[in-house]
Structures are given as C-alpha cells and as structure tokens.
VOPAGU-2260 file (C-alpha; in pm, 1 decimal, decimal comma):
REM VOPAGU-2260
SITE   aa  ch    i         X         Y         Z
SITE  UNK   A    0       0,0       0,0       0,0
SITE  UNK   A    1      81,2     387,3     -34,6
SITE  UNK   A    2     187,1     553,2     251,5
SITE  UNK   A    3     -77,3     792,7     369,4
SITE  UNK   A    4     -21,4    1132,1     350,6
SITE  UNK   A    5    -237,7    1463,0     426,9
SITE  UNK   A    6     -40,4    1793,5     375,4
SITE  UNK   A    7    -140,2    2096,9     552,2
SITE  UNK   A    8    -382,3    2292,9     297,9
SITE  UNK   A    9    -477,5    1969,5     154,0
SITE  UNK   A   10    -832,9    1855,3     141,6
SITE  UNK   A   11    -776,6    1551,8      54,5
SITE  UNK   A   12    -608,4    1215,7     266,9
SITE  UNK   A   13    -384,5    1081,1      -0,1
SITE  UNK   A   14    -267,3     729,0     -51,7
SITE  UNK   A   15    -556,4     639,5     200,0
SITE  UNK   A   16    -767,6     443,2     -22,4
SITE  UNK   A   17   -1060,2     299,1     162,3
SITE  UNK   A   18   -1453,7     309,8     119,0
SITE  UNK   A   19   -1580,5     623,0     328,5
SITE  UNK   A   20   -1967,3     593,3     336,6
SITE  UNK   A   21   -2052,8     844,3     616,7
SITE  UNK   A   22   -1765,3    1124,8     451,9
SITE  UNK   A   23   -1920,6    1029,9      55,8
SITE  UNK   A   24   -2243,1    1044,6     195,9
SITE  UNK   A   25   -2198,5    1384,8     393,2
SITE  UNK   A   26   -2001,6    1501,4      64,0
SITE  UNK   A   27   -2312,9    1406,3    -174,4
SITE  UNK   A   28   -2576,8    1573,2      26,4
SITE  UNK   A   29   -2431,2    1888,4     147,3
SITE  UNK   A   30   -2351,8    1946,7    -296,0
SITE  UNK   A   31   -2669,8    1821,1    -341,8
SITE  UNK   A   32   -2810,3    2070,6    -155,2
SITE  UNK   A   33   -2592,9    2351,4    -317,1
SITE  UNK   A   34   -2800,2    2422,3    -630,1
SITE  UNK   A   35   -3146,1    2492,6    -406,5
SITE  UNK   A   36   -2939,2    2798,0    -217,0
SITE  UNK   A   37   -2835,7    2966,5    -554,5
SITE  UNK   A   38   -3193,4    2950,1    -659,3
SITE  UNK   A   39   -3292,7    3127,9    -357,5
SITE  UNK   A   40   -3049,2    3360,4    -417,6
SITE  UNK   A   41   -3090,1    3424,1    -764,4
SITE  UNK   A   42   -3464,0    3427,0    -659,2
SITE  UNK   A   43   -3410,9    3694,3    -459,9
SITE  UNK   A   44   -3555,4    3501,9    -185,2
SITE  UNK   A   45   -3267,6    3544,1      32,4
SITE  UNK   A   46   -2955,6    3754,1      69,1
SITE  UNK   A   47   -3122,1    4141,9      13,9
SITE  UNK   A   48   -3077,3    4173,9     403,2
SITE  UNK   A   49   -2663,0    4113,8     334,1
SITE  UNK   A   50   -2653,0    4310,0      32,6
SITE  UNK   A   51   -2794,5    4574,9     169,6
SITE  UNK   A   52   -2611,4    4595,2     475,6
SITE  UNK   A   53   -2329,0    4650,3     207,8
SITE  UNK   A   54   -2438,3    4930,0      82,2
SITE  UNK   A   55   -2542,8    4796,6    -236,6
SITE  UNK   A   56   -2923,1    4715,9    -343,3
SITE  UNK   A   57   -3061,5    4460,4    -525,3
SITE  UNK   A   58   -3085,4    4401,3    -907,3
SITE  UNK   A   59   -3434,1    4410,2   -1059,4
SITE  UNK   A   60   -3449,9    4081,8   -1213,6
SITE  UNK   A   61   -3526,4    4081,8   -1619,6
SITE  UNK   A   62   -3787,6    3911,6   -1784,5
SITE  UNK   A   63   -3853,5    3547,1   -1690,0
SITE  UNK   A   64   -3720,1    3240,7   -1924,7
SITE  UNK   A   65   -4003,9    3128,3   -2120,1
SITE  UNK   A   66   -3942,2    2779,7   -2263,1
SITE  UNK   A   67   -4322,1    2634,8   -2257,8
SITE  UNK   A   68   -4171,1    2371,9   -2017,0
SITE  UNK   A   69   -4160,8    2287,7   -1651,8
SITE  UNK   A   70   -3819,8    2545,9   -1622,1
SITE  UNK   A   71   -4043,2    2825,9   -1645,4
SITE  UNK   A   72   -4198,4    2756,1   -1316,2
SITE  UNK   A   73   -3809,6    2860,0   -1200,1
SITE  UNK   A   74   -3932,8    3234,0   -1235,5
SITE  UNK   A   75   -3581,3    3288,9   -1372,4
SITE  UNK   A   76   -3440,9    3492,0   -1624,4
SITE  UNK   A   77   -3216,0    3351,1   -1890,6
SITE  UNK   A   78   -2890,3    3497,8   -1750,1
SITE  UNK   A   79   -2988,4    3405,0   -1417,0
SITE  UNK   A   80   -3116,6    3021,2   -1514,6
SITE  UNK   A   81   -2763,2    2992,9   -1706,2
SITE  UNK   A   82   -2628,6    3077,7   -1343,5
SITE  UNK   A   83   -2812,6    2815,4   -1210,1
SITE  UNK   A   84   -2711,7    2545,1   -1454,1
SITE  UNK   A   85   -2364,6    2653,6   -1337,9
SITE  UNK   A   86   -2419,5    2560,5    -966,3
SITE  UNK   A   87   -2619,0    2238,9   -1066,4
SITE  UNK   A   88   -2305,5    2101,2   -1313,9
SITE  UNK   A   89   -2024,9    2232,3   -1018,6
SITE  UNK   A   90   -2244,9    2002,3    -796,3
SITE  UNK   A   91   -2306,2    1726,8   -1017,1
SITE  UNK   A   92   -1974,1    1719,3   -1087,3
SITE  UNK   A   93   -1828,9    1703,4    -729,3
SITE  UNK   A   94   -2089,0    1408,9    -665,9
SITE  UNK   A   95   -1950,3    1195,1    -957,7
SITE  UNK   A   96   -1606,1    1220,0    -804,5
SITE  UNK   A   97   -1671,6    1111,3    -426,5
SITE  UNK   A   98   -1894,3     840,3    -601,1
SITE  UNK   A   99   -1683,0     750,6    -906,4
SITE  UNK   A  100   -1332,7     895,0    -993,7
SITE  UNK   A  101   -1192,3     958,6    -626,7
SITE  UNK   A  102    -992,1     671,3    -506,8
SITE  UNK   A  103    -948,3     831,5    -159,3
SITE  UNK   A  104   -1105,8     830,2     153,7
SITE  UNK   A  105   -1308,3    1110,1     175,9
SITE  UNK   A  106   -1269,7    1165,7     573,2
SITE  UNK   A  107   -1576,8    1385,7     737,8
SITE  UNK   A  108   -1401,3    1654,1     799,6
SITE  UNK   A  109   -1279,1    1709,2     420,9
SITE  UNK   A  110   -1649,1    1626,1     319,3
SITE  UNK   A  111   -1750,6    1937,0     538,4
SITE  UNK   A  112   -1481,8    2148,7     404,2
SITE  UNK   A  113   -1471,1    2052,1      20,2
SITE  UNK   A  114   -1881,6    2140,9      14,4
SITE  UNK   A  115   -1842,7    2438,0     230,3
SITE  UNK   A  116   -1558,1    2565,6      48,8
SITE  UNK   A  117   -1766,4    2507,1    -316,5
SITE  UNK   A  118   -2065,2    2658,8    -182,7
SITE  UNK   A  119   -1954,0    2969,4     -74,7
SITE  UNK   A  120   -1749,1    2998,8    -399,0
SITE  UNK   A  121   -2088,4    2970,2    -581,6
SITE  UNK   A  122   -2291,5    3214,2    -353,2
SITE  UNK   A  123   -2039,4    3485,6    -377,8
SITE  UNK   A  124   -2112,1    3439,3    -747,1
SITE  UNK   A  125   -2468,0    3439,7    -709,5
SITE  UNK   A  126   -2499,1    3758,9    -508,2
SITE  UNK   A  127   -2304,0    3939,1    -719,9
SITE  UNK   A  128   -2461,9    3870,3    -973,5
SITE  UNK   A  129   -2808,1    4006,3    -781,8
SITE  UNK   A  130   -2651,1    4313,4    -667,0
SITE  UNK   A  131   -2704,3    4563,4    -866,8
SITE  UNK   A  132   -2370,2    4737,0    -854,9
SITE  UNK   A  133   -2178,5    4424,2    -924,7
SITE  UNK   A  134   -2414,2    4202,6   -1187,3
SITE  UNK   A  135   -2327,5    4149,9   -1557,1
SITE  UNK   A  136   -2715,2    4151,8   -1582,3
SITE  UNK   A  137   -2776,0    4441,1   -1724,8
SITE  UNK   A  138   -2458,1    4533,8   -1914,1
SITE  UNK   A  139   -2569,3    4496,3   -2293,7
SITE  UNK   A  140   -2257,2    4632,1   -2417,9
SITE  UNK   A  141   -2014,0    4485,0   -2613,9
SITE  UNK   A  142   -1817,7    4419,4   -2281,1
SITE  UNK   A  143   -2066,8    4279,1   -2108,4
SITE  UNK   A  144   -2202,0    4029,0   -2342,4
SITE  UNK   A  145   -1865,6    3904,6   -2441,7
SITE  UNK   A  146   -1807,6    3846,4   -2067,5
SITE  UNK   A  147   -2112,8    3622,5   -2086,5
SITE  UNK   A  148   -2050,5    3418,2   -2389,7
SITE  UNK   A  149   -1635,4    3423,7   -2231,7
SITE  UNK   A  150   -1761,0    3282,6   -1901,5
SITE  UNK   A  151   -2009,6    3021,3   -2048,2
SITE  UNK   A  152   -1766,8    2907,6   -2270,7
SITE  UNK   A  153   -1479,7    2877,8   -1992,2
SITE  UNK   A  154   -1701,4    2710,3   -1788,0
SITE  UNK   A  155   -1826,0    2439,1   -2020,6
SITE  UNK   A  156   -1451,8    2338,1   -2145,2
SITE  UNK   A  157   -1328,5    2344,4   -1793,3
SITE  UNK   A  158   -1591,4    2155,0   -1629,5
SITE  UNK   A  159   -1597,6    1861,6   -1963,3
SITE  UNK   A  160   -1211,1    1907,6   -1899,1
SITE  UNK   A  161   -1182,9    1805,4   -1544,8
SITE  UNK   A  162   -1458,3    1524,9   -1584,7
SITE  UNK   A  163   -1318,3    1364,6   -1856,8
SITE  UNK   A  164   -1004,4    1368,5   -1688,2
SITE  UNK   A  165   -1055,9    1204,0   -1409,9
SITE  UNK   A  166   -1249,7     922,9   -1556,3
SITE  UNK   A  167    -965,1     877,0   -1779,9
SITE  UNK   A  168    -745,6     799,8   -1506,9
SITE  UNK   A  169   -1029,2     600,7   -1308,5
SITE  UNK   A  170   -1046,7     380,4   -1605,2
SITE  UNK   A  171    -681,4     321,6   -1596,0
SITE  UNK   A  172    -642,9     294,7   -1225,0
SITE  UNK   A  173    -921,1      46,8   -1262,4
SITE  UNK   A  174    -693,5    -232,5   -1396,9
SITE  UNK   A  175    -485,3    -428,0   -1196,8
SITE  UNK   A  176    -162,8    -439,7   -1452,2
SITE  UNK   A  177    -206,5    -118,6   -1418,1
SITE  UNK   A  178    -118,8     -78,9   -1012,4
SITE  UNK   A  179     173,3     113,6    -911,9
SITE  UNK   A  180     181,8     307,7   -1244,8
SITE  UNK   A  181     173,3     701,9   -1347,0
SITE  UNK   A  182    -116,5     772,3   -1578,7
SITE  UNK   A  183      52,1     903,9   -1884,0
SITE  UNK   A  184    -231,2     942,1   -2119,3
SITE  UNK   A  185    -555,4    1111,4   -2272,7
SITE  UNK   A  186    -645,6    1502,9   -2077,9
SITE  UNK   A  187    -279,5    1395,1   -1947,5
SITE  UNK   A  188     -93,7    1416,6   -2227,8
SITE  UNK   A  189    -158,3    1819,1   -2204,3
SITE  UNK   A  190     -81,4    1887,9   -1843,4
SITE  UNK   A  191      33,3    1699,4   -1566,3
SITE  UNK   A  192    -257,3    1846,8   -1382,3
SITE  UNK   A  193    -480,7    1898,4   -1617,5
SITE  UNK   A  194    -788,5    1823,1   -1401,9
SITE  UNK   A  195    -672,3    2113,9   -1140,1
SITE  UNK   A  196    -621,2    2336,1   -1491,7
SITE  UNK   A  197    -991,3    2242,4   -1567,9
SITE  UNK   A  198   -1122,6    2366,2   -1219,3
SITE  UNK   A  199    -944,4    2695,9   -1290,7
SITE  UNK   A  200   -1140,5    2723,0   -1613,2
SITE  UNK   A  201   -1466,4    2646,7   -1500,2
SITE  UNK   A  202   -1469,7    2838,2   -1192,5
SITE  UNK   A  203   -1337,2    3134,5   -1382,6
SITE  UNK   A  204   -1599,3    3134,1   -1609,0
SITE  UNK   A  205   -1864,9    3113,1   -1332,4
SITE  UNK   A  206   -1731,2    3439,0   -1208,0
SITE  UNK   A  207   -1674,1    3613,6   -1545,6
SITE  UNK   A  208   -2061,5    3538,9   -1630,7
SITE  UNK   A  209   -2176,1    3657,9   -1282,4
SITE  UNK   A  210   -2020,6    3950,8   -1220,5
SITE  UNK   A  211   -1799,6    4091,5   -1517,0
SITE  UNK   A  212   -1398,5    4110,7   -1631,9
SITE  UNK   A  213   -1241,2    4232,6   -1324,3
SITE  UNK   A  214   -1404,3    3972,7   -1075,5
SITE  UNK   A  215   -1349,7    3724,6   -1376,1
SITE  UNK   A  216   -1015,8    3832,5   -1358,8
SITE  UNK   A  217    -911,5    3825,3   -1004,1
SITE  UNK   A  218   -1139,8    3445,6   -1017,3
SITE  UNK   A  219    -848,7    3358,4   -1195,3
SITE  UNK   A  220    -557,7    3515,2   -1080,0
SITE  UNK   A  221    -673,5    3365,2    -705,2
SITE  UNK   A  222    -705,4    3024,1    -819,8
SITE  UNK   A  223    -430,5    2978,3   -1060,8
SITE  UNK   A  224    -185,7    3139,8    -773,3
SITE  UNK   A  225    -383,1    2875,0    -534,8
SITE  UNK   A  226    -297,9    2560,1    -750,2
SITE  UNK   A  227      36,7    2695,9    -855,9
SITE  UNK   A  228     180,7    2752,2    -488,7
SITE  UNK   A  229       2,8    2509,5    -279,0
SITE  UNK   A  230    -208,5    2272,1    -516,6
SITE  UNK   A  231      66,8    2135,0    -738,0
SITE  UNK   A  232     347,9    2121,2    -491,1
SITE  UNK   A  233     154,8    1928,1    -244,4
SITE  UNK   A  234      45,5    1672,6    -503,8
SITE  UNK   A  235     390,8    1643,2    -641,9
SITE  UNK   A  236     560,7    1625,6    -348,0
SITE  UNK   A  237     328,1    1318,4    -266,1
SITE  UNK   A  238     388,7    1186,5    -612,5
SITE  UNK   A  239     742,1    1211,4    -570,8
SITE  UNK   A  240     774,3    1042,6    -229,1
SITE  UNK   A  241     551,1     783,4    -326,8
SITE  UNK   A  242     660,1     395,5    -313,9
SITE  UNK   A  243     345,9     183,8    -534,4
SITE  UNK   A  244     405,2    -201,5    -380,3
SITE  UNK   A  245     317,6    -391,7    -729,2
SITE  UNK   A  246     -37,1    -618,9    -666,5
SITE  UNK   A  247    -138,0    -882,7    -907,4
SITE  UNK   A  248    -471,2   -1058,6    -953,9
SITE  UNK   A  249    -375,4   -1373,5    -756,4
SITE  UNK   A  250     -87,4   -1261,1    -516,6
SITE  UNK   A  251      89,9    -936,8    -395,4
SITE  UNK   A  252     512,4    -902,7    -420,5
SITE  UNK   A  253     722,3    -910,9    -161,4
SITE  UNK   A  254     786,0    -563,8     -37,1
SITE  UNK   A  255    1113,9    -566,6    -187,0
SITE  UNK   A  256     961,7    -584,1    -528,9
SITE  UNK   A  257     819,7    -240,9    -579,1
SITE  UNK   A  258     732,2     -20,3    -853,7
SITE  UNK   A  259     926,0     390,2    -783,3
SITE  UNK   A  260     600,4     572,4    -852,0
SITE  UNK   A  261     836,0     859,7    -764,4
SITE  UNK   A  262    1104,8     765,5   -1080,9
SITE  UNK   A  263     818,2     753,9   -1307,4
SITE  UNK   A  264     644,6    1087,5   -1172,9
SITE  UNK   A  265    1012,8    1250,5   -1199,0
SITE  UNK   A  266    1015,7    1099,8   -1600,3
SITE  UNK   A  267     648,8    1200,0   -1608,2
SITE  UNK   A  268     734,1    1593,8   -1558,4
SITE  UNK   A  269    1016,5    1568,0   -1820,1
SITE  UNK   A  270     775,4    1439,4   -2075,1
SITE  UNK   A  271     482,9    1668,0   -1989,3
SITE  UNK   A  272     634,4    2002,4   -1892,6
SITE  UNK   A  273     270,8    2179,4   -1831,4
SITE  UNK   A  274     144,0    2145,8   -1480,0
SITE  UNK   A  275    -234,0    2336,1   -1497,8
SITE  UNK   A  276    -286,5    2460,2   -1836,7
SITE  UNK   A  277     -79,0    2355,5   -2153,5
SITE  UNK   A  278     137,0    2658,9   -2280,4
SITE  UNK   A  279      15,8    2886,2   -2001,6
SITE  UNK   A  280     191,9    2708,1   -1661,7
C-alpha cells in the first residue's frame, strides 16, 4: 500500500484508499443541496438583508425564461437560469467524483470542508450577480455580453475538462496491470494536472458570467496562484515520495519488489512540462 499522507492545505487524505460511506455520503448531500441555495439567491428570496447591509441594493431581475416547459416555473431569467445550470453542473460534478473517480477516503471533515468551500465559492457568485452594482445583468454592451458568452464558454470546457479527466485515469487505475503506475495518457498528455487546470477554467468562467472582467479576472488570478503555490506542490511532493508495492490478480510481491512511482512521476514531468494549463503554466 501507499503511505498515507495529508499535507497541511490539503483537502484531501492521499494514498488512503478505503470506502468512506458516512464522509461520501456527507459530501453528496451537502452538494446536493448547493443548487437549491443559488436559486434562492438568484430568486431573490434570500440575501437582500446582506446586500444591503453593504451598501449595495438589489438588481431588478429581467424578464422570466419562457421555454413552454416545466423550467419556467423557475421564475428565472435567462442569464440568471444559465447561473443556475452553473451551480447544478459544479455540484453534479463534485458528486460523480466522491462516487466515481476519487480513489481516496473522503474523511468527514474534508467532506464538510470541500462542500463548504464550493458553496460559498458559488454564492459569492450568485450575489453578485443580484446586486445591482456588481451584476453582468444588465450590461448589454459589447463588454458585457462578451463576458457572458467568455464565461459560459470557460465554464463548459473546464468543467468537460476536469470530468473527462478524471475518468480517464479512473479507467486506468481500474486495472490491476495497471497498479503502481503514473497515468501518462488522454487530458494527461496536455498537463500533468490537467484536471486542477480544468477547475481553474470552469470556476473562472462562473465568475466572469456573474459579475464581469475584473471579478473574472481576479477568479483567476486567485485560483491559478492557489494551484500553482500550494495545489501542485503538495500533489507532487506526494507523487514524488511515493513507493506503489506492485499487486497482481492472484498474489501481492514481496515488499522488496516495488514499482518507484516517484522515478516515473520525476520521467512524467520531463515528458509533460505543463502542470495546470498547456502553454500557459
């Protein structure tokens, strides 16, 4: 087995790789329950007491979708139900990896702070986006519509990014010739990290279409300095460190007999000299 291995800053318990029904549980409801907050707030059901305590006032909200379908019992404009399609995707696609991709034990403690973490991320969105000093809303210019179309499209690659991914590598991980090895291929092949890079994207483009450039902007800058300076050198410091003890089907090696995880990760960086984003970092 991997050593375990939980750096400060780190969410999650690396190496520990265990089923954690009461964490994955915790993990899947609190995300689960993400998407019904945003809709309050984009509602305007909640939240005018913070704004306004501000000093800013709320956003009147535009004209309601209209679809001739059950989404126009949302009461939502178009802008604002794109919004909410953000928060439901960020959710779903959290859920899929403490159910499907995530090898690790998801301890309680992470499950509290990964959903906490994610939902605040999402409601600072959202109430910028209602405040009326600070939405993209109204802003038909050239600027503002670009910002839009910019943040929807960052948001879709990102999130398909980071999904596809991580499946990639859960398909590999899945086989047992494959234990002990570095996943080299697919979303790989671009970035060593490429599923962090994809976060970046996506949560980038949330911002972008909910309040404009500059928080768009500074979205980025935050998270790309986050990954860069504590994301990636946690994750390759593990990497590097890491001893993989070789399993077969019908018998496991004598501890002697071990695959360096560590010498491949090493090789790995030569070969893919991206970390987050290829040609960017």
């Amino acid at each position: 087995m991997s050593e375990s291995h939980k750096d400060k800053g780190d969410f999650i318990l690396r190496g520990v790789k265990k089923p954690s029904p009461l964490g994955t549980t915790l993990l899947v409801g609190l995300r689960a329950l993400d998407p019904f907050l945003q809709y309050a707030i984009l509602g305007r059901r909640i939240a005018a007491h913070l704004i306004h305590r501000s000093g800013g006032s709320i956003a009147q909200p535009n004209a309601s979708l209209i679809t001739n379908t059950i989404l126009d019992r949302l009461e939502l404009s178009p802008h604002a139900f794109i919004l909410l399609s953000m928060s439901v995707g960020s959710s779903l696609k959290q859920i899929i990896w403490a159910t499907f991709t995530s090898q690790e034990t998801i301890p309680v403690s992470s499950a509290i702070a990964i959903s906490v973490y994610n939902t605040l991320l999402n409601s600072i969105n959202t109430l910028l986006f209602v405040c009326e000093q600070t939405s993209l809303q109204d802003n038909h210019t050239y600027s503002g519509r670009s910002g839009l179309f910019l943040g929807i499209g960052l948001y879709t690659v990102g999130i398909i990014a980071e999904l596809t991914a991580e499946i990639q590598r859960k398909v590999f991980k899945q086989s047992p010739a494959n234990n002990g090895k570095v996943y080299e291929g697919g979303m790989f092949t671009l970035a060593r990290h490429i599923n962090y890079g994809g976060y970046i994207l996506w949560r980038s483009g949330f911002a972008l279409a909910s309040a404009g450039w500059i928080f768009g902007l500074l979205s980025w800058a935050f998270f790309f300095y986050d990954f860069a300076m504590r994301g990636v050198p946690v994750l390759d410091k593990y990497c590097q460190g890491r001893v993989s003890h070789v399993k077969s089907l019908k018998e496991v090696l004598p501890t002697d007999v071990t695959a360096q995880y560590g010498q491949q990760w090493i090789e790995f960086k030569k070969k893919v000299p991206y970390a987050l984003i290829p040609i960017v970092y």
